[in-house]
N, C-alpha and C positions, 0 to 999 in steps of 0.2 A: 589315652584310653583306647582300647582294642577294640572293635566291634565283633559281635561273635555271630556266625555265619552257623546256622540252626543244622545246614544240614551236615557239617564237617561233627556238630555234637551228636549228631542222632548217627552218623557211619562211626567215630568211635565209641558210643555206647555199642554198637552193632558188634565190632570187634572184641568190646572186653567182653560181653556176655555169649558171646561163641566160644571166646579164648577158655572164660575160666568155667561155663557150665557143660562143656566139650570136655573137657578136661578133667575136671574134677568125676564128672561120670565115668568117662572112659579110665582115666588114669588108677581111679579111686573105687566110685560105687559098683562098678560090671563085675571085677573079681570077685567082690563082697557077696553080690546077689547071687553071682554063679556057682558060690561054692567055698567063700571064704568066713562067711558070717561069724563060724563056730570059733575061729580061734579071736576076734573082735567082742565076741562073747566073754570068752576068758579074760583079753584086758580090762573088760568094764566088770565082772565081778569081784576082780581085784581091788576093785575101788569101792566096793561096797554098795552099791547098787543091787534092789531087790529086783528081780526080773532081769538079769542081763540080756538074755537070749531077744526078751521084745526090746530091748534099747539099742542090743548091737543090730536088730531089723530094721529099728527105726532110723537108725544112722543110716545104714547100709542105703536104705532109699531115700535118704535125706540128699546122699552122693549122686545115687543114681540118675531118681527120678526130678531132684531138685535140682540136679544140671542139668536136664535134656531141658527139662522147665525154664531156667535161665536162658540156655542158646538159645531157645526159639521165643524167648520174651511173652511167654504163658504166663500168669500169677507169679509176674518177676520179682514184687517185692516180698508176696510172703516164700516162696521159695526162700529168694534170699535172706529171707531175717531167720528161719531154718538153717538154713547152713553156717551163718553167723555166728548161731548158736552152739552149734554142732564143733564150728570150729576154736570157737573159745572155749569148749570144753575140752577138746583136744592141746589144745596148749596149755591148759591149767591143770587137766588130769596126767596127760602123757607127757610133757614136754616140760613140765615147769621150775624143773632144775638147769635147761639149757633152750630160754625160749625165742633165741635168736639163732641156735643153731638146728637141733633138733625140730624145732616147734616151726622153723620158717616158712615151712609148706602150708602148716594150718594159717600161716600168720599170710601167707601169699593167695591164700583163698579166701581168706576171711574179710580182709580189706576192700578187695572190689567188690564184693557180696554187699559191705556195711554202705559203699558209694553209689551201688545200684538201690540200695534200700532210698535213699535220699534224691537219686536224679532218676528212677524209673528206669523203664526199660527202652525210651525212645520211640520214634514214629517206625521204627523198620521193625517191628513185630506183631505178636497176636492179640498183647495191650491192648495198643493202638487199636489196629482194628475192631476188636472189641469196642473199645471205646467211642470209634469214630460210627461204628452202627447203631450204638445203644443215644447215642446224643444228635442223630437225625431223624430217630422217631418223636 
């Protein structure tokens, strides 16, 4: 059996939640908010959704604000179970004719999202901190 060395899980929690909520905002929700919302609009009313305009808004800062929320280990599990969300409907609405090809991306965001849901965000964030002041009073 291996012994596990706390702090080597809390520097790679550190890295996946920079990796994928750096990324997922940058890569994904910044275009969205800045000016792309409308045409994300139109795939979600294709799908039958009443309101799309507030669901492609919702997404849009699900990306945005729910990845900068992740990197910095702010409200990391409900960020992530948001984007979880987000992204399994992205695979089953968007992708779901080809969801190893097409859908990978959602499936590559979605995954460390669902493992942050379950291992938190570690001691290297605003969690923590939170945590470690509200449990000293």
């Amino acid at each position: 059996m291996t012994s596990r060395n706390p702090r080597a899980i809390d520097v790679g929690l550190l890295i996946l939640r920079v990796l994928i909520g750096f990324g997922i905002a940058y890569l994904h929700g910044k275009g969205k908010v800045t000016g792309g919302v409308e045409g994300m609009a139109e795939n979600i009313a294709g799908w039958g959704l009443p309101v799309p305009l507030l669901w492609a808004w919702l997404a849009a800062l699900t990306e945005f604000l729910g990845g900068i929320f992740i990197a910095l280990g702010f409200l990391t599990r409900p960020a992530a179970v948001a984007l979880l969300i987000m992204m399994l409907t992205a695979v089953a609405k968007s992708h779901g004719d080809d969801v190893l090809g097409a859908g990978e991306k959602a499936l590559l965001y979605g995954v460390p999202a669902m493992s942050l849901i379950f291992a938190g965000a570690g001691n290297f964030s605003i969690d923590a901190m939170i945590n470690k002041a509200i449990t000293k009073k």
